[in-house]
C-alpha positions in Angstrom: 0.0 0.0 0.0 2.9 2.5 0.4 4.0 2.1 -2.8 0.5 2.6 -4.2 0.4 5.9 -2.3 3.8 7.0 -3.0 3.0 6.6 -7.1 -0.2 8.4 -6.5 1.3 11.3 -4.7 3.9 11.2 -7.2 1.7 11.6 -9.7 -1.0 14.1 -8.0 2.6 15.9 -7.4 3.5 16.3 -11.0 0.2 17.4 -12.1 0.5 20.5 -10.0 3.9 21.6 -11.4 3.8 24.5 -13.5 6.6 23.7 -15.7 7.3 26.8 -17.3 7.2 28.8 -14.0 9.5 26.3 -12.2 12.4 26.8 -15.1 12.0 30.3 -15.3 12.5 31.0 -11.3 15.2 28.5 -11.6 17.3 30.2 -14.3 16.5 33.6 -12.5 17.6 32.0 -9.5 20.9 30.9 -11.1 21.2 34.6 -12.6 21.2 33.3 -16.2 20.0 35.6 -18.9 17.6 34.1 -21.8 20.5 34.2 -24.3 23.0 32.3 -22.3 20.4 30.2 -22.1 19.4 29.8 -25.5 23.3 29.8 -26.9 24.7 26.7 -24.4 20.7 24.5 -25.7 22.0 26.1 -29.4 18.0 26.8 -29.8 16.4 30.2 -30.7 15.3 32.5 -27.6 12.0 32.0 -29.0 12.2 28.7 -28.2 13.1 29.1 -24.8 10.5 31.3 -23.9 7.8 28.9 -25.5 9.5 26.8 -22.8 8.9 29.3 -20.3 5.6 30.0 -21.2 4.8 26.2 -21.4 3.3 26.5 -24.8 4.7 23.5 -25.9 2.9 23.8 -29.5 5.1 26.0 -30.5 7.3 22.8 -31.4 7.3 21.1 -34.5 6.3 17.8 -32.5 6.2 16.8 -28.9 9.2 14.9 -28.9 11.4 18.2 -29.9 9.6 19.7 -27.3 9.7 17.0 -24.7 14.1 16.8 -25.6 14.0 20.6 -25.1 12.6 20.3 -22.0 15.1 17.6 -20.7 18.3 19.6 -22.0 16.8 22.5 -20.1 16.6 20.9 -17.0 20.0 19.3 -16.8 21.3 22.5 -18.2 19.6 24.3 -14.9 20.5 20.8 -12.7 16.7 20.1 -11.9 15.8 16.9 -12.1 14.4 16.1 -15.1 12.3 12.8 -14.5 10.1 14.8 -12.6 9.6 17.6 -15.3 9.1 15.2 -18.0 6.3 13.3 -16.2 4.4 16.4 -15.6 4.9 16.8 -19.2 3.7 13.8 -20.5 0.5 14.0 -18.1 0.1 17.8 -18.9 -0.9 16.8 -22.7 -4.2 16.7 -23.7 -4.1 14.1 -26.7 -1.2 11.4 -26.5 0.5 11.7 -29.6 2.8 9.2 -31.5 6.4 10.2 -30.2 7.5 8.9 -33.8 7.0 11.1 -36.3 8.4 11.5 -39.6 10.1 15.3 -40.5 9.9 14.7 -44.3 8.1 12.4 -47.0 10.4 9.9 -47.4 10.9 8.9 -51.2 10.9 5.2 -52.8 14.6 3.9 -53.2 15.1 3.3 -56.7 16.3 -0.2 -57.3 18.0 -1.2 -60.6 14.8 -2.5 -62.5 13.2 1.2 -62.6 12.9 2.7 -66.2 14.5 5.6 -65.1 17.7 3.9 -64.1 17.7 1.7 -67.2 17.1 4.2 -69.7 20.0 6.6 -68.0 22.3 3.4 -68.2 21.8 2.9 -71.9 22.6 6.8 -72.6 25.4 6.4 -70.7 26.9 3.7 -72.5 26.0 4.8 -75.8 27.9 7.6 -75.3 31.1 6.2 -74.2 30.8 3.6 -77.4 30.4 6.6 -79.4 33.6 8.4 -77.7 35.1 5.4 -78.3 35.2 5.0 -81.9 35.2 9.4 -82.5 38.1 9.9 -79.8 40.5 8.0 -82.4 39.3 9.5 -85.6 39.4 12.8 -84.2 42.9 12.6 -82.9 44.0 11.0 -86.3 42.3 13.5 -88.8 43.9 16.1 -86.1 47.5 14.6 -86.9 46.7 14.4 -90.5 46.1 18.3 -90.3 49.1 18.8 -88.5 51.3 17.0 -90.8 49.6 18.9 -93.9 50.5 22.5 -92.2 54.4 21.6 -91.4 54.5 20.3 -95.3 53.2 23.1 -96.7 54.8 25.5 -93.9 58.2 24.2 -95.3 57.5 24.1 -98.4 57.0 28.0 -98.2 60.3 27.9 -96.5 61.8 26.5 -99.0 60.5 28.3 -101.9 62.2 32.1 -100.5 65.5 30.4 -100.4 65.5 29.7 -104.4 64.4 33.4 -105.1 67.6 34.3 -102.9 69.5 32.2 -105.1 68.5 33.2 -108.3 70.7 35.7 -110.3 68.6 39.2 -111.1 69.5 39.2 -115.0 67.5 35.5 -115.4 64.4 36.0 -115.8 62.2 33.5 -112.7 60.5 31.3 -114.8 58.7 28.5 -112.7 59.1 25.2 -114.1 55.6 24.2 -115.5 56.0 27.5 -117.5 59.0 26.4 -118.9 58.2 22.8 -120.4 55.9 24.6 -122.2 57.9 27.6 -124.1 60.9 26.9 -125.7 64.2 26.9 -123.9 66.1 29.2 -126.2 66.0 30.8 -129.4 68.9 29.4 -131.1 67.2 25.8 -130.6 63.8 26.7 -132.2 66.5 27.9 -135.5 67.7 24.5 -136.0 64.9 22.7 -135.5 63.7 25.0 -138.4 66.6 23.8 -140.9 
């Protein structure tokens, strides 16, 4: 029977408790300002005085309220058992401490369209770099080697104008198969 009356005074006990009144005196009582307060739970000061004020709504979900509550108290040193019991029997509706924050998406597994038809792009474009890397890079070194032959070629070409005398006349030598070579040749052919 004393156990029976010490859990029902217990309980009679922690529906009396006025929560937010209780930490407030308590952090006034330890000379603590809201915004030491608020930096060492790293929560808003809004938070904390939704703490204070016991609107516990204010809270995404009872469980960030209800772990709020519990870093508050140890933060203060009151015993947090006790605060969290008057909690739990200060709500109106019990809600399910397990909630989720965000929708949750469907993992996508190998078999989806979407990872299929990504797969097949992906390798259809590495077969085609492939086969165009090696063209590219030998039509690239064809190029190269056709602008060194012609760029010596041109280098060439200055150096027999250097040589050449001024009194002959430059004559290139497709011109010349075609016109006779001399005068005196075109004579005796003649005779």
């Amino acid at each position: 029977m004393t156990t029976e009356s010490q859990t029902n005074a217990s309980v009679s006990k922690t529906h009396t408790i006025n929560i937010g009144n209780r930490l407030k005196s308590k952090r006034l009582e330890l000379e603590f300002d809201e915004r030491y307060v608020a930096t060492a739970l790293k929560i808003p000061i809004d938070q904390v005085r939704a703490l204070e004020a016991n609107d516990f709504k204010y809270f995404r979900s009872v469980t960030f309220a209800r772990g709020f509550l519990k870093s508050y108290c140890r933060l203060l040193g009151i015993e947090h058992t006790e605060m969290l019991h008057a909690f739990d029997s200060s709500r109106d509706v019990a809600e399910s401490t397990i909630k989720p924050v965000d929708k949750v998406n469907k993992q996508t597994h190998l078999g989806d369209p979407i990872v299929v038809f990504i797969s097949v792009v992906i390798v259809a474009v590495l077969v085609f770099l492939v086969f165009w890397w090696p063209s590219q890079s030998a039509t690239v070194a064809l190029e190269e080697q056709q602008i060194e032959a012609s760029e010596s070629a041109s280098m060439v070409e200055p150096n027999m104008e250097a040589l050449q005398t001024p009194d002959e006349p430059t004559v290139s030598p497709e011109a010349s198969t075609d016109l006779p070579t001399s005068t005196s040749e075109n004579e005796a052919e003649a005779r």
